[in-house]
CHARMM-style PDB file with segment names, atoms N, HN, CA, C and O in Angstrom:
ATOM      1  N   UNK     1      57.867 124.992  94.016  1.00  0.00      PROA
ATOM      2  CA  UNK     1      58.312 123.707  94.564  1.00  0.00      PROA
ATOM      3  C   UNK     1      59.545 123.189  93.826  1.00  0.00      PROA
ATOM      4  O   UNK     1      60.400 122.401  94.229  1.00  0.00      PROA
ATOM      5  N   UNK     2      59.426 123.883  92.522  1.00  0.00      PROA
ATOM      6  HN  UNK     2      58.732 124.524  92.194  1.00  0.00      PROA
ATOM      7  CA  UNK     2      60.509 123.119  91.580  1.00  0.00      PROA
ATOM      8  C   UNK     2      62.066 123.764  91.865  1.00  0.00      PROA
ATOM      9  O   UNK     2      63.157 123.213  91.721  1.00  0.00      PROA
ATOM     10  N   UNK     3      61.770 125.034  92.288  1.00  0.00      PROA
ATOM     11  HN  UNK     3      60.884 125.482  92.405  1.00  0.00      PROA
ATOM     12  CA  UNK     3      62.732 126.359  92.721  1.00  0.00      PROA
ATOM     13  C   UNK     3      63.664 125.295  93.852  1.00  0.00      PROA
ATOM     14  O   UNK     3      64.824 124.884  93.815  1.00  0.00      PROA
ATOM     15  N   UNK     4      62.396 125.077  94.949  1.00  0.00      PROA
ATOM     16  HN  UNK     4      61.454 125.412  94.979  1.00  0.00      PROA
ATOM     17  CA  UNK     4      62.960 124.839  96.534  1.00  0.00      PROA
ATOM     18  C   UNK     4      63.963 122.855  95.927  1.00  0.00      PROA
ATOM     19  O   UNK     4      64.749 122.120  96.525  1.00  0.00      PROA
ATOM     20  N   UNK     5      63.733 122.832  95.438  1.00  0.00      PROA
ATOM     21  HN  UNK     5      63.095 123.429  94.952  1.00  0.00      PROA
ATOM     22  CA  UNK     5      64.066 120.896  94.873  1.00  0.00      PROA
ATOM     23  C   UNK     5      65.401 121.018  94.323  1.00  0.00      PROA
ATOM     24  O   UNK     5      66.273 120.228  94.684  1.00  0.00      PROA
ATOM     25  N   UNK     6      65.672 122.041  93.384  1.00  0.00      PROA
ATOM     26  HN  UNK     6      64.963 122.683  93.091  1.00  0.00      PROA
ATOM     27  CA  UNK     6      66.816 122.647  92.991  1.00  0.00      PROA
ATOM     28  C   UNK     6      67.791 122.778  93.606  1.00  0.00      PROA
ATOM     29  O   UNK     6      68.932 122.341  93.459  1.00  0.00      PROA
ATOM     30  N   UNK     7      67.022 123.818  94.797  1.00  0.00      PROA
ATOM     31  HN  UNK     7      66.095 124.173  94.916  1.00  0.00      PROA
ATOM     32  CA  UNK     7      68.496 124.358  95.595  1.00  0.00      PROA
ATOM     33  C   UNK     7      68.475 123.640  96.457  1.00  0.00      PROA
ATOM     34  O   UNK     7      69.349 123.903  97.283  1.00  0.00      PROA
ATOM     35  N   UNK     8      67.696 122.557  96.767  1.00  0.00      PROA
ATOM     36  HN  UNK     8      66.986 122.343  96.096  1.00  0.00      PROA
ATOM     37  CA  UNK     8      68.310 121.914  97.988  1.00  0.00      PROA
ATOM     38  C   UNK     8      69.088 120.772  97.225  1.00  0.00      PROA
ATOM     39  O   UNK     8      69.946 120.262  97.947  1.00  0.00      PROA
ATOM     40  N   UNK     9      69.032 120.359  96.248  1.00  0.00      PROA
ATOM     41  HN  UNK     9      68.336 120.773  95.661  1.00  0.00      PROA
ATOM     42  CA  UNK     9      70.013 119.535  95.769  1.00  0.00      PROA
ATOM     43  C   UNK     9      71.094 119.919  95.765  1.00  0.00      PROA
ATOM     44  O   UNK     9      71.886 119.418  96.564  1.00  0.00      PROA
ATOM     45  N   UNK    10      71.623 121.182  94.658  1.00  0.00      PROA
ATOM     46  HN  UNK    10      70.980 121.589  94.009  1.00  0.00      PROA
ATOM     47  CA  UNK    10      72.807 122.079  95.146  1.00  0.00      PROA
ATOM     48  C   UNK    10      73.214 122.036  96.074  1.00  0.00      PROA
ATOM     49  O   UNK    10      74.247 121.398  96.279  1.00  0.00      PROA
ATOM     50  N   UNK    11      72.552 122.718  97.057  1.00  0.00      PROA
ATOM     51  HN  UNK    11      71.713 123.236  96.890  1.00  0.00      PROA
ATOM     52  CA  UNK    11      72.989 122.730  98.747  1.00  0.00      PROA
ATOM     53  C   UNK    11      73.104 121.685  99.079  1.00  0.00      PROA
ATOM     54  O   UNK    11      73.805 122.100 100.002  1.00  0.00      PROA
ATOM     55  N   UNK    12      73.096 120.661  99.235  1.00  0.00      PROA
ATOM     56  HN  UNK    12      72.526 120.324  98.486  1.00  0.00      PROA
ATOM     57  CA  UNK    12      73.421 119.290  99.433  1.00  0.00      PROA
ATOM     58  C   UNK    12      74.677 119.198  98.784  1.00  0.00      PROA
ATOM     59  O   UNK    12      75.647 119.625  99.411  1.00  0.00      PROA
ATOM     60  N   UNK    13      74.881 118.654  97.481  1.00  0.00      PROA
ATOM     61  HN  UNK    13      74.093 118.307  96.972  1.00  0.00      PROA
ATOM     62  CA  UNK    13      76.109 118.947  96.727  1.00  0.00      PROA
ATOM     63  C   UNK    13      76.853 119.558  96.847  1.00  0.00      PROA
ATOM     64  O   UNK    13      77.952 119.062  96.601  1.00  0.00      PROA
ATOM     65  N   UNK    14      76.843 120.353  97.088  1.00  0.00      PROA
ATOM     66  HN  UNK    14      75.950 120.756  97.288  1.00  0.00      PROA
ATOM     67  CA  UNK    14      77.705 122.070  97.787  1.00  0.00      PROA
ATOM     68  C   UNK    14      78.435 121.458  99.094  1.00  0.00      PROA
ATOM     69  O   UNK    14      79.655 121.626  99.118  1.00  0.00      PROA
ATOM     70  N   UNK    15      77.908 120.835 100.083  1.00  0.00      PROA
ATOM     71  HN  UNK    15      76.917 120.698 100.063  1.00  0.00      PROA
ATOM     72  CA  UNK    15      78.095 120.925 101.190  1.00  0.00      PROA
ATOM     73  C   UNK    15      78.710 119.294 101.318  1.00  0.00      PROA
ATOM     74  O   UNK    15      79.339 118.886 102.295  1.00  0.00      PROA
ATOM     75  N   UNK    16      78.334 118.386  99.963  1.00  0.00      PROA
ATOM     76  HN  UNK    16      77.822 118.718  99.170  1.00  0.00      PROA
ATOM     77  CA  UNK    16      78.954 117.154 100.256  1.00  0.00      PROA
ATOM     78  C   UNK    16      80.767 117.325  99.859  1.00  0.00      PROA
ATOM     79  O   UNK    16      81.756 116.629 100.087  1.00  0.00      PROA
ATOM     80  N   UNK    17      80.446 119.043  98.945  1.00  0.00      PROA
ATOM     81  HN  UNK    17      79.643 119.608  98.760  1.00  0.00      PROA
ATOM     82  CA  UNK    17      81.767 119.067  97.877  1.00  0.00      PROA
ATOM     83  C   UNK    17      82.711 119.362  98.833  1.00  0.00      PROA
ATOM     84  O   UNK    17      83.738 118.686  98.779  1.00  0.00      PROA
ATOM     85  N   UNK    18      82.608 120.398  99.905  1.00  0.00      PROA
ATOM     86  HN  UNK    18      81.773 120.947  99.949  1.00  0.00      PROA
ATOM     87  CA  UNK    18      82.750 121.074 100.929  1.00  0.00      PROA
ATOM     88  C   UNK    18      83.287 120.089 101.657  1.00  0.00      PROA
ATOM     89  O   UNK    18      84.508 119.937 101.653  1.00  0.00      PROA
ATOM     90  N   UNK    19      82.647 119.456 102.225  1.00  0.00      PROA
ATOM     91  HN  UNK    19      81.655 119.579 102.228  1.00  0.00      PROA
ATOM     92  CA  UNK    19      83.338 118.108 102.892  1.00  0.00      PROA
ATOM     93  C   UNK    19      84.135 117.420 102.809  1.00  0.00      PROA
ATOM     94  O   UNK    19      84.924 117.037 103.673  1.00  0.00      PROA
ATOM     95  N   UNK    20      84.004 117.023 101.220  1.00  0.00      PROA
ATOM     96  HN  UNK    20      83.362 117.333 100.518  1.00  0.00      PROA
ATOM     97  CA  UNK    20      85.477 116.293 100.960  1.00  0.00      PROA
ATOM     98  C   UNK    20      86.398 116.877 100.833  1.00  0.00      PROA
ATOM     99  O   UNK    20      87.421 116.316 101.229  1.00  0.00      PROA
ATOM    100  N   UNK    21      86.508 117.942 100.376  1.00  0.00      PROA
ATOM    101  HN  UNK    21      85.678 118.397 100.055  1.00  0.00      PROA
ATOM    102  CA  UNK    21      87.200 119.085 100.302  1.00  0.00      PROA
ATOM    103  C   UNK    21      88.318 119.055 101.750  1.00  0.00      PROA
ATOM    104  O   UNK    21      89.514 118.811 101.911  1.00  0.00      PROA
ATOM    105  N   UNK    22      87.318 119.397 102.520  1.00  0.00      PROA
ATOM    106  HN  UNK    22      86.347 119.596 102.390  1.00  0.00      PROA
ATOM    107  CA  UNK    22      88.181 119.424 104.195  1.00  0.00      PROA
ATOM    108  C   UNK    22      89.022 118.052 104.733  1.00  0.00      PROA
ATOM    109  O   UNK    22      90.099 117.801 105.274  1.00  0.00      PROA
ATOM    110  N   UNK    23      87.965 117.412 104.292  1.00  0.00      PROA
ATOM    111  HN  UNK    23      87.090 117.616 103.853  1.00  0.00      PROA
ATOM    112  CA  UNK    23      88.554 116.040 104.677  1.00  0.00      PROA
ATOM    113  C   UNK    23      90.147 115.455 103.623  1.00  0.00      PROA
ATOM    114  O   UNK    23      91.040 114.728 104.058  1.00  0.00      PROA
ATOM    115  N   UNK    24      90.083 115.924 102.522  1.00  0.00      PROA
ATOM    116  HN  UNK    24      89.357 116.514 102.168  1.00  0.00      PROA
ATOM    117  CA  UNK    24      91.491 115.703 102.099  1.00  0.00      PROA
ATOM    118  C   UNK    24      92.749 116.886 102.591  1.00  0.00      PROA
ATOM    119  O   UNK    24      93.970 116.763 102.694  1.00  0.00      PROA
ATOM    120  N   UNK    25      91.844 118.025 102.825  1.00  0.00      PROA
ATOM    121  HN  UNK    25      90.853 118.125 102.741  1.00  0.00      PROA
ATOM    122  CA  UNK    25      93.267 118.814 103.380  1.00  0.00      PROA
ATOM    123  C   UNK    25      93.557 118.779 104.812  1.00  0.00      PROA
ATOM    124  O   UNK    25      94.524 119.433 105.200  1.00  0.00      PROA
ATOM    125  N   UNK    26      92.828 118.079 105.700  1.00  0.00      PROA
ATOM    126  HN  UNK    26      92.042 117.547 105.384  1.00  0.00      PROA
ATOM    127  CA  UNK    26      92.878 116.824 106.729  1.00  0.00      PROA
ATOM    128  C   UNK    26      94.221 116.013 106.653  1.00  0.00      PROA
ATOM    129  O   UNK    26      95.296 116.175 107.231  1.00  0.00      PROA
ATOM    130  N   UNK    27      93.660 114.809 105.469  1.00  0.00      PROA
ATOM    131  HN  UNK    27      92.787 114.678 104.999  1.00  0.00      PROA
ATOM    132  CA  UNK    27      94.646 113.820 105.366  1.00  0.00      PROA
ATOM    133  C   UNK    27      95.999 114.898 104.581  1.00  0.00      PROA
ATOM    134  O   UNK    27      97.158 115.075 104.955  1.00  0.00      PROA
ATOM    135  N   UNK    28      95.511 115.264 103.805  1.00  0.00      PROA
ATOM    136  HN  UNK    28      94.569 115.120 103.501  1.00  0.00      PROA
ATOM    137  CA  UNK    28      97.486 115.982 103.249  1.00  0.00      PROA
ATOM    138  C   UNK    28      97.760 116.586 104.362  1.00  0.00      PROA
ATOM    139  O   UNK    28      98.650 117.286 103.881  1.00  0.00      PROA
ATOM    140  N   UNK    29      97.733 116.925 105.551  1.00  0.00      PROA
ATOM    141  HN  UNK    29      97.010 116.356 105.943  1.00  0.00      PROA
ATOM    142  CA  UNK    29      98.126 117.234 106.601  1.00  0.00      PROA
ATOM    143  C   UNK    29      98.872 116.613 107.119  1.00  0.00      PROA
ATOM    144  O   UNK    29     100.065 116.877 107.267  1.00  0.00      PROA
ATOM    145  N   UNK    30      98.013 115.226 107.663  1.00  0.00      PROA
ATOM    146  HN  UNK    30      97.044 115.012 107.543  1.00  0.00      PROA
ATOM    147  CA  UNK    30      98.953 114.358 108.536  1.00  0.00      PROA
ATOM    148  C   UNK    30      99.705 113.307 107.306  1.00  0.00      PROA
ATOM    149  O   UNK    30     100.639 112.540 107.542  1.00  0.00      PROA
ATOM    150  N   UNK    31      99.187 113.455 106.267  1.00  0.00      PROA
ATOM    151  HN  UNK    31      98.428 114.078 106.075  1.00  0.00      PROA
ATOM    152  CA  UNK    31     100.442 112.487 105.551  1.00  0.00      PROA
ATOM    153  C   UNK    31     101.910 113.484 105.526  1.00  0.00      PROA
ATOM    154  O   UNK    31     102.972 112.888 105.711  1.00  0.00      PROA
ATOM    155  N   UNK    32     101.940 114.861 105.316  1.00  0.00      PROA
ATOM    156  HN  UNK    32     101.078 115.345 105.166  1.00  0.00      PROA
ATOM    157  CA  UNK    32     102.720 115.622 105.094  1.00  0.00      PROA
ATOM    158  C   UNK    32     103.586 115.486 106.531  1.00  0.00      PROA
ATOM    159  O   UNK    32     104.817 115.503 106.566  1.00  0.00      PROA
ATOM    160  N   UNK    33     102.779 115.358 107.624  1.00  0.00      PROA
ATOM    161  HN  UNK    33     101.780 115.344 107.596  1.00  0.00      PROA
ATOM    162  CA  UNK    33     103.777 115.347 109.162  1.00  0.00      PROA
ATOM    163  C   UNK    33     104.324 114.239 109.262  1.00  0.00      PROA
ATOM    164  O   UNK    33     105.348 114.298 109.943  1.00  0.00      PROA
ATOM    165  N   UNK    34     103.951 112.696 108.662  1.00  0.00      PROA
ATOM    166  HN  UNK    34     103.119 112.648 108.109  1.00  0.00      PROA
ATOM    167  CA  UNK    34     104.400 111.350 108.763  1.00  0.00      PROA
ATOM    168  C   UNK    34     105.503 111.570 107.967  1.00  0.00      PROA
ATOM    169  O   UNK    34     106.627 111.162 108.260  1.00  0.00      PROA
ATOM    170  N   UNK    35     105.210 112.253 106.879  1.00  0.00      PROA
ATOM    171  HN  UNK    35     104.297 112.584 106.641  1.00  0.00      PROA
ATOM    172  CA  UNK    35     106.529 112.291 105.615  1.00  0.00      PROA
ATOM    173  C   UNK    35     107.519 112.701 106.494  1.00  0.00      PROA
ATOM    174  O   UNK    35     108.490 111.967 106.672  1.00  0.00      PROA
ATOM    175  N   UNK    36     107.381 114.200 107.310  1.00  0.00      PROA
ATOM    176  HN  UNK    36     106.592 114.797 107.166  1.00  0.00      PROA
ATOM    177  CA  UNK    36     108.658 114.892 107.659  1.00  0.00      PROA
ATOM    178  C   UNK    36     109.328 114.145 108.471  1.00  0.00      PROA
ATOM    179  O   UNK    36     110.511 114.088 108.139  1.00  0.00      PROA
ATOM    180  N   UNK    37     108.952 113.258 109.842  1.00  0.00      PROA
ATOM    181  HN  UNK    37     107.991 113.305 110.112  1.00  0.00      PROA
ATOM    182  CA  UNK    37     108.713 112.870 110.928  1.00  0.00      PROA
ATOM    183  C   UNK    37     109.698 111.362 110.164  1.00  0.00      PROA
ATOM    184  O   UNK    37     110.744 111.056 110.737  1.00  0.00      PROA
ATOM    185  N   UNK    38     109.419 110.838 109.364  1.00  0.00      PROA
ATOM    186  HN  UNK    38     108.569 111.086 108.899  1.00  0.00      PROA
ATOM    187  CA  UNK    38     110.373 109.492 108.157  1.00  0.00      PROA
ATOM    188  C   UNK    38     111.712 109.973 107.898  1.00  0.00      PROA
ATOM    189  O   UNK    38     112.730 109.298 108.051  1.00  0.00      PROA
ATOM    190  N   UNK    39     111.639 111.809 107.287  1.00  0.00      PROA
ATOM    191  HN  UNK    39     110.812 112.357 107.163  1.00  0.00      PROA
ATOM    192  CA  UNK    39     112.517 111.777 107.008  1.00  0.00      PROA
ATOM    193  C   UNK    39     113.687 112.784 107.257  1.00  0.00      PROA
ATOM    194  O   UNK    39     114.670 113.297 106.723  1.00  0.00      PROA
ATOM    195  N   UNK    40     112.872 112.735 108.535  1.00  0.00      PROA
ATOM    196  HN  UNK    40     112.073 112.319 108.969  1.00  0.00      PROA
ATOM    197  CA  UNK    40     113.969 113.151 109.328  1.00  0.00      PROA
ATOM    198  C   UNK    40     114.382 112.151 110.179  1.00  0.00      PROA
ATOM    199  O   UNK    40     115.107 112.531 111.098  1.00  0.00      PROA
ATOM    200  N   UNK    41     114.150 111.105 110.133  1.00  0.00      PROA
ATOM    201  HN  UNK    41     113.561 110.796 109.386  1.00  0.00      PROA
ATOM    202  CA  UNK    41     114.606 110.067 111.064  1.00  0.00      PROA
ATOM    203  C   UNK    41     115.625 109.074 109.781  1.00  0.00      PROA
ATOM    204  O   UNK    41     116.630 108.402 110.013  1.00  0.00      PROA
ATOM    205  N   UNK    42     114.959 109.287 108.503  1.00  0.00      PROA
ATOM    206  HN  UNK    42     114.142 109.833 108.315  1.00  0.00      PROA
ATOM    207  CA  UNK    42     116.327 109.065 107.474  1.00  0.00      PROA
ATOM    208  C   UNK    42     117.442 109.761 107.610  1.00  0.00      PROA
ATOM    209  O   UNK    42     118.456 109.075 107.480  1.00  0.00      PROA
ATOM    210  N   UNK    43     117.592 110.761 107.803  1.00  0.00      PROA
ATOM    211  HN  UNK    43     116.769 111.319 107.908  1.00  0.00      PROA
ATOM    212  CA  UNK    43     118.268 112.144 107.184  1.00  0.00      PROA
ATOM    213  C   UNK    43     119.288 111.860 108.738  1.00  0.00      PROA
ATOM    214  O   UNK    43     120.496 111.656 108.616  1.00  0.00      PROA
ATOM    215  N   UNK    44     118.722 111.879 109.924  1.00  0.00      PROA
ATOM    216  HN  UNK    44     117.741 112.044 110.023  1.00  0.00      PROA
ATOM    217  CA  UNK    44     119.662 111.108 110.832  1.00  0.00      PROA
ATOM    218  C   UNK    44     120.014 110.036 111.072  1.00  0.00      PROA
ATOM    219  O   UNK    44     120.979 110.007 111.836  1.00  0.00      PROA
ATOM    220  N   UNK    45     119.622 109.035 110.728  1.00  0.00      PROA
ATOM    221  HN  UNK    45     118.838 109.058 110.108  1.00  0.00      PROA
ATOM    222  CA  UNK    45     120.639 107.683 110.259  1.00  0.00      PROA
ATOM    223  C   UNK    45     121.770 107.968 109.137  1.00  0.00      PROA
ATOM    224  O   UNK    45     122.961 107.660 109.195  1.00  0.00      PROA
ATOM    225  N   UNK    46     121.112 108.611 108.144  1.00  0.00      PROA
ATOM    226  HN  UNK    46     120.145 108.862 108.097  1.00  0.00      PROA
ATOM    227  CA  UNK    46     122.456 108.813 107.155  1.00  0.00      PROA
ATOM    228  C   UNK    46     123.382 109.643 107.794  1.00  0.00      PROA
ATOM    229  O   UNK    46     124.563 109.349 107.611  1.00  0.00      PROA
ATOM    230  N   UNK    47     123.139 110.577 108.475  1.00  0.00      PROA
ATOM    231  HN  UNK    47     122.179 110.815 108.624  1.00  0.00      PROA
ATOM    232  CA  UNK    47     123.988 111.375 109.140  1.00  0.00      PROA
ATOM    233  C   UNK    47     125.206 110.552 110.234  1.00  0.00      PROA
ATOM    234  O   UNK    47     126.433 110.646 110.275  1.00  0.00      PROA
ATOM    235  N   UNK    48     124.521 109.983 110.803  1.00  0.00      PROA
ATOM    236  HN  UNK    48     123.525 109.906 110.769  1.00  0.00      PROA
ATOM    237  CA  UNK    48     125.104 108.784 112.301  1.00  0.00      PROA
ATOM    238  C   UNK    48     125.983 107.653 111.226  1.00  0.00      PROA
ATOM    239  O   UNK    48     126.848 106.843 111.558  1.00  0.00      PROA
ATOM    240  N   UNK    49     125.478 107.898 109.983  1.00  0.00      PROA
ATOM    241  HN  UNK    49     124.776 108.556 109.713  1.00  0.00      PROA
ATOM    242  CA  UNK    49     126.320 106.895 108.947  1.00  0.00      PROA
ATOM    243  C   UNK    49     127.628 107.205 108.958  1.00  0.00      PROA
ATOM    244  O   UNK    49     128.605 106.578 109.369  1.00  0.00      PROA
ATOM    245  N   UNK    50     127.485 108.520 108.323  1.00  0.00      PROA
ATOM    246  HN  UNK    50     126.692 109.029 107.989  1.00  0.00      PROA
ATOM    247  CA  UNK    50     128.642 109.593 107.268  1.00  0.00      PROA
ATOM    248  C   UNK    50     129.702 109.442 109.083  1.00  0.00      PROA
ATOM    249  O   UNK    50     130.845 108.993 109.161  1.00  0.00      PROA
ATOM    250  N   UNK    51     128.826 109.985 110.325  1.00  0.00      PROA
ATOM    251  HN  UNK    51     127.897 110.350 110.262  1.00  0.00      PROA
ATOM    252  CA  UNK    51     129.943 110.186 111.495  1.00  0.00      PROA
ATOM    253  C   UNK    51     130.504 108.729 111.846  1.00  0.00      PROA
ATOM    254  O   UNK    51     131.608 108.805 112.386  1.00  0.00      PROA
ATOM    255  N   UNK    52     130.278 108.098 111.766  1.00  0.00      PROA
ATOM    256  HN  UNK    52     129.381 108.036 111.327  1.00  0.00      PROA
ATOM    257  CA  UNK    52     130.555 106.483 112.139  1.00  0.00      PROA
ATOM    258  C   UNK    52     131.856 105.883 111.131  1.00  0.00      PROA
ATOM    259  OT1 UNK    52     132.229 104.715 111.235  1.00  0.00      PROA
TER     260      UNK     52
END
């Protein structure tokens, strides 16, 4: 009983670690596409600057 109490804690833990895990390479995802998506909309204003 003491065996089965063990590993289901682990396995629990395991699978909460697992989770967050996904869930931040989730968010660094879409923060990484907002970043590009900023600055490339910088990168062409400065550009429309320099031609102006």
């Amino acid at each position: 009983m003491l065996i089965f109490l063990v590993l289901l804690f682990f396995s629990l833990f395991f699978g909460v670690m697992m989770l967050g895990n996904h869930m931040s390479h989730v968010f660094e995802q879409l923060l990484e596409q907002k970043a590009n998506e900023t600055l490339a909309r910088i990168d062409q204003s400065l550009n429309d600057e320099n031609k102006g």
